[in-house]
N, CA and C atoms of all chains as a GROMACS GRO file, in nm:
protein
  585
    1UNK      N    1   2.518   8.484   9.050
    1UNK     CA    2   2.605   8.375   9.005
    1UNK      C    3   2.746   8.426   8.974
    2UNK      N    4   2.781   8.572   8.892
    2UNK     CA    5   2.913   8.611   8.879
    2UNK      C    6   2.981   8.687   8.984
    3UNK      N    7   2.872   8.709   9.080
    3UNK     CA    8   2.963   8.716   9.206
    3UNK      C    9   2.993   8.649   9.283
    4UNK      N   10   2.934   8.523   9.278
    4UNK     CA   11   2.992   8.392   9.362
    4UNK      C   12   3.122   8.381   9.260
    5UNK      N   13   3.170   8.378   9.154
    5UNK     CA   14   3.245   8.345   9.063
    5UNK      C   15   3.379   8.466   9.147
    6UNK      N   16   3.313   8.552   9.119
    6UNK     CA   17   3.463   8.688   9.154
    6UNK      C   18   3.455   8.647   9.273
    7UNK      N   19   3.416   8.616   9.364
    7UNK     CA   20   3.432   8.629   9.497
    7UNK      C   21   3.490   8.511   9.547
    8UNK      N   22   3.474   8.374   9.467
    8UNK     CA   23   3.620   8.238   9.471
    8UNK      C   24   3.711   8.314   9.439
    9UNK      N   25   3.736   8.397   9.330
    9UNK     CA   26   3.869   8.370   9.236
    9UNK      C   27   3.944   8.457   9.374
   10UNK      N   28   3.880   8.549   9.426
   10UNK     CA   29   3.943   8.618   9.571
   10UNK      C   30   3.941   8.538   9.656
   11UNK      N   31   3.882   8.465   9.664
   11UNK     CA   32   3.921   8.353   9.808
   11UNK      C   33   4.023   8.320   9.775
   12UNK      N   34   4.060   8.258   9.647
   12UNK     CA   35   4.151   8.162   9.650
   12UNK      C   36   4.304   8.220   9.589
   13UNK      N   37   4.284   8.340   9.569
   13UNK     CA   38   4.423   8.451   9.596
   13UNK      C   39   4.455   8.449   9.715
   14UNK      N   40   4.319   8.512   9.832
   14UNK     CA   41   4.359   8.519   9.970
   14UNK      C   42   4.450   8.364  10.052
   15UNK      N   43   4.384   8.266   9.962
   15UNK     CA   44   4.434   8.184  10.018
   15UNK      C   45   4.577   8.120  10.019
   16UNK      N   46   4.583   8.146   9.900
   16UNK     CA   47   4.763   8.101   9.901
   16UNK      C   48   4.811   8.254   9.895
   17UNK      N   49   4.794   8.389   9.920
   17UNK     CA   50   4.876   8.457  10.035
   17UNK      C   51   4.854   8.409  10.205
   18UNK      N   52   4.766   8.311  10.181
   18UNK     CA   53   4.788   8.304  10.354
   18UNK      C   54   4.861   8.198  10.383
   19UNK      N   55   4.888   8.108  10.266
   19UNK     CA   56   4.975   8.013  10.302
   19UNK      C   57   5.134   8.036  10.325
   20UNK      N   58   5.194   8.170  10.234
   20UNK     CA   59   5.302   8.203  10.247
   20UNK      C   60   5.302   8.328  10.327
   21UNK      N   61   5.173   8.361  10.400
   21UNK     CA   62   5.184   8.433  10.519
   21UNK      C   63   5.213   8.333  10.620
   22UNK      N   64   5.186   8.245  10.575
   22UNK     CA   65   5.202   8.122  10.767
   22UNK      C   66   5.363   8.057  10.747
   23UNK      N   67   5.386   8.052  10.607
   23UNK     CA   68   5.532   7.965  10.639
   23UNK      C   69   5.625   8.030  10.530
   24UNK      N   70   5.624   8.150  10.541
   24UNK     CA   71   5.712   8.216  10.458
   24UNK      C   72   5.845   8.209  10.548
   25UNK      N   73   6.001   8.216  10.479
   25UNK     CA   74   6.045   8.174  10.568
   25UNK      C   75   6.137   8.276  10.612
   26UNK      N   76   6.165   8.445  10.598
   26UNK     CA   77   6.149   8.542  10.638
   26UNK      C   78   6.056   8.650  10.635
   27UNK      N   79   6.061   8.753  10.758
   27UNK     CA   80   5.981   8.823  10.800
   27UNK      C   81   5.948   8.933  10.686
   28UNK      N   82   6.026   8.929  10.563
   28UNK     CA   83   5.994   9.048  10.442
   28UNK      C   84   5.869   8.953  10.356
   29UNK      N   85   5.890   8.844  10.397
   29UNK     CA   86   5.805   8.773  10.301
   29UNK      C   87   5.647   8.725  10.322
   30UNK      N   88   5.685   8.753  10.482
   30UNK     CA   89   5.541   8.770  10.559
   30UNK      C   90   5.460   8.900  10.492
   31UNK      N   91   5.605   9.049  10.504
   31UNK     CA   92   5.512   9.137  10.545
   31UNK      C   93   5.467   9.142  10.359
   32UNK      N   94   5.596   9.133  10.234
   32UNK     CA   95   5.495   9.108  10.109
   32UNK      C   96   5.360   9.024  10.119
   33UNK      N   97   5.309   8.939  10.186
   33UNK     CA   98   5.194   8.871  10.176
   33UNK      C   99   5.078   8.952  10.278
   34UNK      N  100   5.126   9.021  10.358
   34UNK     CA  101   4.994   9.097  10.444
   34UNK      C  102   4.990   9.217  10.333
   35UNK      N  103   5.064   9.268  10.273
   35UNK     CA  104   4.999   9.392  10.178
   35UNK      C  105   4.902   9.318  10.050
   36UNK      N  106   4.951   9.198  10.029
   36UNK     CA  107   4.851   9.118   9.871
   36UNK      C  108   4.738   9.119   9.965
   37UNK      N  109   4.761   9.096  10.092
   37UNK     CA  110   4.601   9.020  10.194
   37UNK      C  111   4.512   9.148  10.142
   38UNK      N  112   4.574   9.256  10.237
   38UNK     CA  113   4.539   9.371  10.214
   38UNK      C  114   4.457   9.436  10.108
   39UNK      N  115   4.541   9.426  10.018
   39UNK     CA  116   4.456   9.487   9.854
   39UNK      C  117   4.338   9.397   9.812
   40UNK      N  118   4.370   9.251   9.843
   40UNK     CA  119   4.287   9.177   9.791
   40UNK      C  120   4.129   9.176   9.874
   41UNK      N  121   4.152   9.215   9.984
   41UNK     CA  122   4.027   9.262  10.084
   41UNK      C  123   3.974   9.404  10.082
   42UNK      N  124   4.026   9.482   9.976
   42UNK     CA  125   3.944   9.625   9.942
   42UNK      C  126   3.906   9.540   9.813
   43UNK      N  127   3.934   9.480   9.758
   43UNK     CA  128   3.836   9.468   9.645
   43UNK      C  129   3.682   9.369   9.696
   44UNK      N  130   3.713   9.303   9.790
   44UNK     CA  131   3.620   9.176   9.830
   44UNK      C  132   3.541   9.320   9.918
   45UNK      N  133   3.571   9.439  10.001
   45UNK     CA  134   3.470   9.506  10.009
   45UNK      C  135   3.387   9.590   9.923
   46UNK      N  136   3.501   9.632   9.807
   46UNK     CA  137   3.397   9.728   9.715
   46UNK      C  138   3.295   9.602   9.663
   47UNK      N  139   3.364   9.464   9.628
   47UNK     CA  140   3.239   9.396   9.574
   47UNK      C  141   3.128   9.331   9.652
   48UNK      N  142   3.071   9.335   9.796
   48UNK     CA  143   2.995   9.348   9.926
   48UNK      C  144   2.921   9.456   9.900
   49UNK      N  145   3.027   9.604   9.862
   49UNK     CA  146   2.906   9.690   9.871
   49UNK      C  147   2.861   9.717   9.698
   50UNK      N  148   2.874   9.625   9.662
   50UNK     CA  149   2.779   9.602   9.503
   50UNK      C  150   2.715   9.487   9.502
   51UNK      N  151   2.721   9.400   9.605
   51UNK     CA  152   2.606   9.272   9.643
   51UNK      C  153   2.513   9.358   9.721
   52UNK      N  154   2.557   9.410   9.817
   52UNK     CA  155   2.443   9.429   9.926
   52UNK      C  156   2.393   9.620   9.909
   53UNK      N  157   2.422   9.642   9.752
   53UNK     CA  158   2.378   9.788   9.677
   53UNK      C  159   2.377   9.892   9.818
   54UNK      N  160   2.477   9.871   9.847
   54UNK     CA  161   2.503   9.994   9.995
   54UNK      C  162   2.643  10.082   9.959
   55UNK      N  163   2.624  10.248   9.942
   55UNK     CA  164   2.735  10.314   9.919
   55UNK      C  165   2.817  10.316  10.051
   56UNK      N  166   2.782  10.269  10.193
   56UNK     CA  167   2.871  10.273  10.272
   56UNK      C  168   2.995  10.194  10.275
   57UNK      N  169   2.970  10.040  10.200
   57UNK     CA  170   3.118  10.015  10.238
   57UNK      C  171   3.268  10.101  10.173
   58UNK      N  172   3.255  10.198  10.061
   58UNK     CA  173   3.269  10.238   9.944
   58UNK      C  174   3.400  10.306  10.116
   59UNK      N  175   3.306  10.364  10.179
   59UNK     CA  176   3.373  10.462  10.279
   59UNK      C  177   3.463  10.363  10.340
   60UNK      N  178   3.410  10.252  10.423
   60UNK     CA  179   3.494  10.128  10.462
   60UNK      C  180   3.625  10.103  10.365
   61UNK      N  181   3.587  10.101  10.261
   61UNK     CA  182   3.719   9.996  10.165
   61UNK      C  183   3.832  10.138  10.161
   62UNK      N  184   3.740  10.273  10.147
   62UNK     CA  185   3.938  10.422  10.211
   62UNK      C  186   3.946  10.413  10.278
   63UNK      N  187   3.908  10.373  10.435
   63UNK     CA  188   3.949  10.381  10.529
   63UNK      C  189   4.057  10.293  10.548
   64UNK      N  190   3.987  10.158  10.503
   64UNK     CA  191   4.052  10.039  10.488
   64UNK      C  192   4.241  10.048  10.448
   65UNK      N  193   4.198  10.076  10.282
   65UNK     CA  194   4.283  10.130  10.238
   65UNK      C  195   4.405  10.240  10.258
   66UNK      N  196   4.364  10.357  10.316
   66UNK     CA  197   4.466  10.388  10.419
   66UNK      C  198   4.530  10.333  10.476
   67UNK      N  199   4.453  10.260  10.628
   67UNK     CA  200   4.535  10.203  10.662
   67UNK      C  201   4.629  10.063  10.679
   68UNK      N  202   4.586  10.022  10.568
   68UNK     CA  203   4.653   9.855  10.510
   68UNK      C  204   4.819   9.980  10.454
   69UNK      N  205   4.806  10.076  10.391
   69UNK     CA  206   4.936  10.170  10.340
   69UNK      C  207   5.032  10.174  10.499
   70UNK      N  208   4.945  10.241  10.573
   70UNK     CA  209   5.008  10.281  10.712
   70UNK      C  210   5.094  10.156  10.766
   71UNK      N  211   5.013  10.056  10.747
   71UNK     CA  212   5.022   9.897  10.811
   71UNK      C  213   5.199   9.854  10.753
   72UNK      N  214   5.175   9.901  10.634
   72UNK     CA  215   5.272   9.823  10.525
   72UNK      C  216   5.427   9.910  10.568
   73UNK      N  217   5.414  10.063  10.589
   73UNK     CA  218   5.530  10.151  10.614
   73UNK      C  219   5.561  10.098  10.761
   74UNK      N  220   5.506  10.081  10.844
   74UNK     CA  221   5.515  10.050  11.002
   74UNK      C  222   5.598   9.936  10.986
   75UNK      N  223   5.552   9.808  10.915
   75UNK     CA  224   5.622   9.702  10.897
   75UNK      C  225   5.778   9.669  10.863
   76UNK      N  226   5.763   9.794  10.739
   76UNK     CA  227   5.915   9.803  10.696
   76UNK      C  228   5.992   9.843  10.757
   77UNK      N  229   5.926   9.957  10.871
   77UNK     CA  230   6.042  10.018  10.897
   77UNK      C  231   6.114   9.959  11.066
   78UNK      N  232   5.974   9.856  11.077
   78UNK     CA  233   6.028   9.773  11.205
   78UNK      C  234   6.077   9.660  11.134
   79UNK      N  235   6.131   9.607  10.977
   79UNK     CA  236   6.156   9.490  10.965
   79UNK      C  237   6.296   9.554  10.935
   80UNK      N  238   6.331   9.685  10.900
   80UNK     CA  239   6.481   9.762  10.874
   80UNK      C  240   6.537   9.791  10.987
   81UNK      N  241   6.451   9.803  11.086
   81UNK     CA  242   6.533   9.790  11.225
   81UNK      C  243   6.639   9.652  11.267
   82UNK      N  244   6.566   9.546  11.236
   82UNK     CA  245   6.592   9.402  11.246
   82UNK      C  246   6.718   9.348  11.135
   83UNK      N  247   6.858   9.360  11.144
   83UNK     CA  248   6.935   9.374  11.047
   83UNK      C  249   6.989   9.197  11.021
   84UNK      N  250   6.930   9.131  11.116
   84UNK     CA  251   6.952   8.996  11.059
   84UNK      C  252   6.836   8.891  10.954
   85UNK      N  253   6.733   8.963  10.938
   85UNK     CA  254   6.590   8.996  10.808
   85UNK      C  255   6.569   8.786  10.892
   86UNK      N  256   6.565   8.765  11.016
   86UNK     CA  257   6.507   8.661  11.038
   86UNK      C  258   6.343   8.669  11.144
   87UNK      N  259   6.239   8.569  11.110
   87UNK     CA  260   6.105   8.592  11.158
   87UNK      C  261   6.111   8.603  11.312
   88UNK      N  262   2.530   9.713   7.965
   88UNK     CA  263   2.634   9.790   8.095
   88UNK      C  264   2.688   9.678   8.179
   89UNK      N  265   2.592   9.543   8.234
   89UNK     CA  266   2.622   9.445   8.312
   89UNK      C  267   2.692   9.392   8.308
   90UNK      N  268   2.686   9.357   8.134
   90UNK     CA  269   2.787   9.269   8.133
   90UNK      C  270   2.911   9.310   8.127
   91UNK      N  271   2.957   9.457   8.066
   91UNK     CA  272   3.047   9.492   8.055
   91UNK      C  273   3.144   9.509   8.245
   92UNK      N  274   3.071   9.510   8.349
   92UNK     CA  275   3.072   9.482   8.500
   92UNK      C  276   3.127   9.384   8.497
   93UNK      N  277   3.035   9.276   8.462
   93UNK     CA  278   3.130   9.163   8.515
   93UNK      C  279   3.192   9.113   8.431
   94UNK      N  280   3.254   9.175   8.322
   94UNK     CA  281   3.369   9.139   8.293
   94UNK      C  282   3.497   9.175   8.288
   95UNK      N  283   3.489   9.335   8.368
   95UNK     CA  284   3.586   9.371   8.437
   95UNK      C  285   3.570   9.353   8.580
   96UNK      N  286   3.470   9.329   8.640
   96UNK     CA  287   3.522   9.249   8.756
   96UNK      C  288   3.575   9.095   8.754
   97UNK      N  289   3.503   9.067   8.695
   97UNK     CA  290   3.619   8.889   8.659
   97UNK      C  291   3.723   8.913   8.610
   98UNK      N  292   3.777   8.959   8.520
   98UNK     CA  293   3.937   9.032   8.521
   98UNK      C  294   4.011   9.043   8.658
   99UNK      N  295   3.944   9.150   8.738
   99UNK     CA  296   3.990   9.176   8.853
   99UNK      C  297   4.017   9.088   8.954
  100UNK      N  298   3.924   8.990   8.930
  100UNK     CA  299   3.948   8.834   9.045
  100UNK      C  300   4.078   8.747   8.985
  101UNK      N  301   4.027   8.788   8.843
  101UNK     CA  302   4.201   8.675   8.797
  101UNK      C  303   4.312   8.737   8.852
  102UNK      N  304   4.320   8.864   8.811
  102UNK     CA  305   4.421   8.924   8.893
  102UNK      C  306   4.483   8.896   9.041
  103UNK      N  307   4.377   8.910   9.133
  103UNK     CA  308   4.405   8.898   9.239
  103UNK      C  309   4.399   8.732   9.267
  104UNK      N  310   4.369   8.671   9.155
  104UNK     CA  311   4.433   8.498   9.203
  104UNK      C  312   4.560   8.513   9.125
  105UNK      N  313   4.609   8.571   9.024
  105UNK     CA  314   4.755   8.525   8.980
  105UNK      C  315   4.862   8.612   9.109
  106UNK      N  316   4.813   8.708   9.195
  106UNK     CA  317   4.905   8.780   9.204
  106UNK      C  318   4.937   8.697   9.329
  107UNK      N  319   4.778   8.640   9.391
  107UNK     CA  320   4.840   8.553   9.528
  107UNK      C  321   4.883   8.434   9.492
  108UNK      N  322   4.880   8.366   9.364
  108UNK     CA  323   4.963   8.224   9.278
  108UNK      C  324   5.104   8.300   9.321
  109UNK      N  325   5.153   8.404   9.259
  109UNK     CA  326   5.270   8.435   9.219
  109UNK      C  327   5.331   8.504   9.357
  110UNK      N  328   5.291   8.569   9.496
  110UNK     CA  329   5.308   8.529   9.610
  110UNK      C  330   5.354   8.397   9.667
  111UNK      N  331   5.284   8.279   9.622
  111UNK     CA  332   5.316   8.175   9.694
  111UNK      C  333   5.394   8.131   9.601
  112UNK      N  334   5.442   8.068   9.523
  112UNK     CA  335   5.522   8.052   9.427
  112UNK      C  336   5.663   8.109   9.368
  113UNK      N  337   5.602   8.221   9.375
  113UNK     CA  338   5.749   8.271   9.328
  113UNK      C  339   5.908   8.243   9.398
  114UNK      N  340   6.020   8.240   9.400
  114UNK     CA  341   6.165   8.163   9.451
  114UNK      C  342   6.193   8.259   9.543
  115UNK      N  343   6.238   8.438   9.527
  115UNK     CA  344   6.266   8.449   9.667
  115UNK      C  345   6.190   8.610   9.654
  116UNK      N  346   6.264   8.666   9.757
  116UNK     CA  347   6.197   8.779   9.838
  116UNK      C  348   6.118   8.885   9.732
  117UNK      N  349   6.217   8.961   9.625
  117UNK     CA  350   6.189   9.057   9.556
  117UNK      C  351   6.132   9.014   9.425
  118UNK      N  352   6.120   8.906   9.360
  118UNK     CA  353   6.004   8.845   9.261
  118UNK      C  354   5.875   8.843   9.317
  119UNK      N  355   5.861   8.762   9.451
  119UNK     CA  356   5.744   8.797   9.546
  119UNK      C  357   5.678   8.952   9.533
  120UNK      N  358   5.789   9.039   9.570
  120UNK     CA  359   5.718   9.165   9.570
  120UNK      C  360   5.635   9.249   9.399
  121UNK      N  361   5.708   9.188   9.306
  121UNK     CA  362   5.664   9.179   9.244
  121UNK      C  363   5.561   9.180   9.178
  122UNK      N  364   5.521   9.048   9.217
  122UNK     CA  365   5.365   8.948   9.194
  122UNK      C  366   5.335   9.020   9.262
  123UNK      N  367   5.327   9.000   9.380
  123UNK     CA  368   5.237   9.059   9.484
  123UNK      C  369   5.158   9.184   9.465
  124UNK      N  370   5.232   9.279   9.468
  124UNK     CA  371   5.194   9.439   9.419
  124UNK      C  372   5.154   9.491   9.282
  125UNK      N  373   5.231   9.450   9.155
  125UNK     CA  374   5.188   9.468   9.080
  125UNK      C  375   5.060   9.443   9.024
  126UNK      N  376   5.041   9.273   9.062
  126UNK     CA  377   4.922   9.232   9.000
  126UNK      C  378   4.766   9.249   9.106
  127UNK      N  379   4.827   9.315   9.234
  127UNK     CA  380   4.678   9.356   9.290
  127UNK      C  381   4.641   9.518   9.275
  128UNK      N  382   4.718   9.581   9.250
  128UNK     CA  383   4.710   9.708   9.183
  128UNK      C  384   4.602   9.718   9.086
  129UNK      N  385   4.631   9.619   9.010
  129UNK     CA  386   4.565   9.596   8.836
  129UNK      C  387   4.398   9.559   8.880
  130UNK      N  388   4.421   9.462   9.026
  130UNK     CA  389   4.296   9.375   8.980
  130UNK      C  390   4.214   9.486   9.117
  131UNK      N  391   4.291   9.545   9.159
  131UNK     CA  392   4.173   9.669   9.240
  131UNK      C  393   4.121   9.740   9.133
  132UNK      N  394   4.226   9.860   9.072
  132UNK     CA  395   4.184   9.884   8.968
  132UNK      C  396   4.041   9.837   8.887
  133UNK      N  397   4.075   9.703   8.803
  133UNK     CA  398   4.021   9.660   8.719
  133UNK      C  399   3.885   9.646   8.798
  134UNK      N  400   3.865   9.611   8.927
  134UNK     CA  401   3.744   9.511   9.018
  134UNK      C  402   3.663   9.686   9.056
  135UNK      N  403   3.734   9.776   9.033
  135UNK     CA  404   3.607   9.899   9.062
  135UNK      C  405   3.558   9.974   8.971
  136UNK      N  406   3.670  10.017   8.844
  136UNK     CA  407   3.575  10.033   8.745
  136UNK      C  408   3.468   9.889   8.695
  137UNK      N  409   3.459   9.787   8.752
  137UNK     CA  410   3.349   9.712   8.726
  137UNK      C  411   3.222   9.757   8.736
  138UNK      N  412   3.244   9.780   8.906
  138UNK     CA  413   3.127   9.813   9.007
  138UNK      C  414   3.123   9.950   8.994
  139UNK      N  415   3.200  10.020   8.931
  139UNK     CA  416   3.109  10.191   8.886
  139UNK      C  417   3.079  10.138   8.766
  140UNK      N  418   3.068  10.072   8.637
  140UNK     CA  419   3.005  10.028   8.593
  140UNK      C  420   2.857   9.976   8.613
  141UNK      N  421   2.848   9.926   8.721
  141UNK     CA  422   2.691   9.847   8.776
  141UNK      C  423   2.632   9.977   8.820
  142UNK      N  424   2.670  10.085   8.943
  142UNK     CA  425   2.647  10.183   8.966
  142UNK      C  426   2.682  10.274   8.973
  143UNK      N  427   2.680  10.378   8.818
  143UNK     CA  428   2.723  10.508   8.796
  143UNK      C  429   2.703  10.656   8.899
  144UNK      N  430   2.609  10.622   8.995
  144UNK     CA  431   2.642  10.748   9.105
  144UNK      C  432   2.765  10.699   9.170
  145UNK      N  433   2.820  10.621   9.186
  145UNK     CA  434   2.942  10.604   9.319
  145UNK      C  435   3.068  10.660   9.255
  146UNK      N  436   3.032  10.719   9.101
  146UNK     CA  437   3.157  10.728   9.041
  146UNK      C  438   3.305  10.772   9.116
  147UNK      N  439   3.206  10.898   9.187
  147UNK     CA  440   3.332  10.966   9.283
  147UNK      C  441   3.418  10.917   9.376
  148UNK      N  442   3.323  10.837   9.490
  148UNK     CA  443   3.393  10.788   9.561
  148UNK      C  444   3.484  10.666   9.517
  149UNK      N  445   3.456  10.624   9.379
  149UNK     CA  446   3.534  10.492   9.346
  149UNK      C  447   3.649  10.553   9.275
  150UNK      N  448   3.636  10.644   9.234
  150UNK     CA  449   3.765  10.756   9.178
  150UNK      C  450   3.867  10.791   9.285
  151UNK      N  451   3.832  10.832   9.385
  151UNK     CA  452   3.918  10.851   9.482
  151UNK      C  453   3.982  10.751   9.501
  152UNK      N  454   3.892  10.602   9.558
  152UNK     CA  455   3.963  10.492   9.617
  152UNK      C  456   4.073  10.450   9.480
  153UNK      N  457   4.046  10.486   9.385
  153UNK     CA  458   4.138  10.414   9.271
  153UNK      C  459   4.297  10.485   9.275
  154UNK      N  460   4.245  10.618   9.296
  154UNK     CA  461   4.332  10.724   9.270
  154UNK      C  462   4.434  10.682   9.442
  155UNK      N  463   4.371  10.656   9.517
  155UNK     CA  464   4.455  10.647   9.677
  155UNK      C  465   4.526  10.512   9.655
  156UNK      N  466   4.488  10.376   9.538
  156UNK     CA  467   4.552  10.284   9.546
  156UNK      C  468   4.640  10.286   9.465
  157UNK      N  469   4.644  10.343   9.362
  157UNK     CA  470   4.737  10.355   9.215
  157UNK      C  471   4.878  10.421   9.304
  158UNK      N  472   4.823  10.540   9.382
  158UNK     CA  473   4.956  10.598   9.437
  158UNK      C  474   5.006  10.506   9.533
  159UNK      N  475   4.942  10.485   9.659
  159UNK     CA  476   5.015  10.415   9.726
  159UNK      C  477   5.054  10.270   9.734
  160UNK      N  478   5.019  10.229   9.693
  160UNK     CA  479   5.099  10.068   9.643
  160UNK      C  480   5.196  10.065   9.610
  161UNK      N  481   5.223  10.144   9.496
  161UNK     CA  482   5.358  10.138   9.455
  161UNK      C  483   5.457  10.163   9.538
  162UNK      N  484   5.449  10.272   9.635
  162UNK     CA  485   5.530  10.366   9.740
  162UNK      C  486   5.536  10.226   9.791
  163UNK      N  487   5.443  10.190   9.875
  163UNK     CA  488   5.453  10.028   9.961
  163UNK      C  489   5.579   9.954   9.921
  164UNK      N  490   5.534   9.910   9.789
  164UNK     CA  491   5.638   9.819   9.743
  164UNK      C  492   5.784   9.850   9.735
  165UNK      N  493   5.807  10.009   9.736
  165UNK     CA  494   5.903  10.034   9.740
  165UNK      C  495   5.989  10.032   9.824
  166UNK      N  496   5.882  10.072   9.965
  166UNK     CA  497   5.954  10.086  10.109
  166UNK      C  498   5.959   9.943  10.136
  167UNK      N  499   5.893   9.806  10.099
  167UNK     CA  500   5.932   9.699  10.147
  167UNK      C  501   6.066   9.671  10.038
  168UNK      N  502   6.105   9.671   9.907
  168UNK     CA  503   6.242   9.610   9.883
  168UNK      C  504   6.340   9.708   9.963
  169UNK      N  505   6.311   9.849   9.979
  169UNK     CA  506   6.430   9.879  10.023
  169UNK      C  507   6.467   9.839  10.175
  170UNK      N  508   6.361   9.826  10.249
  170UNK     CA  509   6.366   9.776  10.395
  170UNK      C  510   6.410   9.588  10.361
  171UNK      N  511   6.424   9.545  10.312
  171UNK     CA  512   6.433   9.410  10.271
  171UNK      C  513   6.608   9.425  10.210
  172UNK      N  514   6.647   9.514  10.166
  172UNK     CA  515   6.771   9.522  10.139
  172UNK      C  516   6.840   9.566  10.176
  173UNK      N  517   6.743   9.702  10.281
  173UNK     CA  518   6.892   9.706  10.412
  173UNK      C  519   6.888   9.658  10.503
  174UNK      N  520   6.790   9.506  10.549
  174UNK     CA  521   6.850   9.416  10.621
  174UNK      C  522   6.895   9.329  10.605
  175UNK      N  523   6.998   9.288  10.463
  175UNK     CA  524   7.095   9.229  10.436
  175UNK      C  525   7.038   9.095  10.406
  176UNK      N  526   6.901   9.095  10.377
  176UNK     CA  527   6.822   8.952  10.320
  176UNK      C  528   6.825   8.910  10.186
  177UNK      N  529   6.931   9.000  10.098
  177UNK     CA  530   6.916   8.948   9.984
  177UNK      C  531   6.958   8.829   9.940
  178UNK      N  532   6.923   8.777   9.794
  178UNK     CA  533   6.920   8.639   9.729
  178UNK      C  534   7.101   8.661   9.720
  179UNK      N  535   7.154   8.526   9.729
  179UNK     CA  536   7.256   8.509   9.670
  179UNK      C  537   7.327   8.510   9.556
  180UNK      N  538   7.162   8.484   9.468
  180UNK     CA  539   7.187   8.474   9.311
  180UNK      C  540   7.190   8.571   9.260
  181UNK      N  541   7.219   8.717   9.338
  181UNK     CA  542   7.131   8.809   9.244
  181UNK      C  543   7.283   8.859   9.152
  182UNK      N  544   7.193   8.882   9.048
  182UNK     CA  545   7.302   8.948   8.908
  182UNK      C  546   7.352   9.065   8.918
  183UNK      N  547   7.322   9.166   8.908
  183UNK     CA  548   7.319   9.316   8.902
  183UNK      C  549   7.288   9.392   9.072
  184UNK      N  550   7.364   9.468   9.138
  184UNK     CA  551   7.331   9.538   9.252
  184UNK      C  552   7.367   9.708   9.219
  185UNK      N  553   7.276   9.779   9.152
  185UNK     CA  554   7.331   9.911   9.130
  185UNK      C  555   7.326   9.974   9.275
  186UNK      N  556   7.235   9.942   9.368
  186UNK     CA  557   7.282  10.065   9.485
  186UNK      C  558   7.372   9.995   9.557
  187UNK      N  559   7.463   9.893   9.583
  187UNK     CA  560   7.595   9.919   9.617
  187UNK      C  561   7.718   9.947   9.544
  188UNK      N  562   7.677  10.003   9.414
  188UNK     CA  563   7.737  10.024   9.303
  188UNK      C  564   7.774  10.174   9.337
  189UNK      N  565   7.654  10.247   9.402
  189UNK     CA  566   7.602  10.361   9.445
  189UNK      C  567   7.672  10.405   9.569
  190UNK      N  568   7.660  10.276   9.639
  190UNK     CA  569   7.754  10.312   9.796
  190UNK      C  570   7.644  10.396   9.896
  191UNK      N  571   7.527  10.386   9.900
  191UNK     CA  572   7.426  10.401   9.987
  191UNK      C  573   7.317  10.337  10.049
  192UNK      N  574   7.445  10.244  10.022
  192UNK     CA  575   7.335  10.136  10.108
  192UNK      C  576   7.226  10.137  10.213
  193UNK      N  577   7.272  10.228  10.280
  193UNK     CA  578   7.204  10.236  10.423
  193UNK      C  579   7.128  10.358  10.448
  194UNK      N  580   7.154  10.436  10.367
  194UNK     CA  581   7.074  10.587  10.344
  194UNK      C  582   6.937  10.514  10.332
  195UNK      N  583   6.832  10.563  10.392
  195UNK     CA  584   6.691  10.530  10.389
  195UNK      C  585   6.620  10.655  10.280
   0.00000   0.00000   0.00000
């Protein structure tokens, strides 16, 4: 029952970052909302692998984590290329 | 022990609903970043010492993942305002600009 509970209150973070992932109205504001996506989906895996008592996702959510970091530097540095900051 | 779990993992979900409230909500670019980063930092954080709470062997590996998010998030957030400010997207309103105060603007 309190993980159906934690696991709305993350839906419904994910969800209004996805709303100002879809109509944010520059491309910095996209890429701030894919890093919240990001973080907020290593926690929805560490709490998967404490529903389904498996230490593997544990490995999934660093991997993860890495590369949501990688994701986020790539972004910036193709959104600093772009000197008019439009989507 | 349980309960003390889920009540730092319910912490951790508020977190990560105020931080995506304050994502969608917030007025412009760098308040966004803000919300955004700060408050999912907290609620990763907060959402794994839960679950090493429920199960004390994973301690390690949940130490690491804490220790890999505490550092790099912040770095994140950093490289997005500064990539956000040297492509000339800033607010109109803004009060205070110490790095063109600085005159390096464009130094990465």
């Amino acid at each position: 029952m309190m993980d159906i509970i934690v696991i709305s209150l993350m839906g419904l973070g994910l969800l209004f970052s996805l709303v100002r992932l879809i109509k944010g109205p520059k491309l910095s504001d996209r890429v701030v909302s894919l890093d919240t996506i990001n973080m907020i989906i290593i926690g929805v895996i560490v709490v998967i692998a404490k529903v389904f008592e498996n230490a593997m996702y544990l490995d999934v959510a660093l991997v993860y984590a890495a590369l949501a970091f990688l994701e986020t530097v790539v972004f910036s540095r193709y959104l600093e290329g772009k000197k008019d900051g439009n989507s | 022990m349980e309960i003390a779990s889920y009540i730092f993992m319910t912490i951790g979900g508020i977190f990560f609903l105020l931080g995506g409230l304050g994502v969608l909500r917030m007025p412009d670019t760098f308040n966004r970043i803000q919300a955004g980063t700060k408050a999912t930092t907290l609620g990763v954080f907060s959402t794994l010492i839960g679950v090493a709470f429920m199960n004390p062997s994973w301690i390690a590996k949940i130490i690491i993942i804490i220790v890999f998010v505490v550092i790099t998030n912040p770095i994140g957030s950093s490289v997005i305002a500064k990539a956000t400010y040297n492509s000339k997207n800033i607010p109109s309103n803004l009060v205070q600009d110490d790095l063109k105060q600085r005159g390096d603007e464009n130094d990465v």
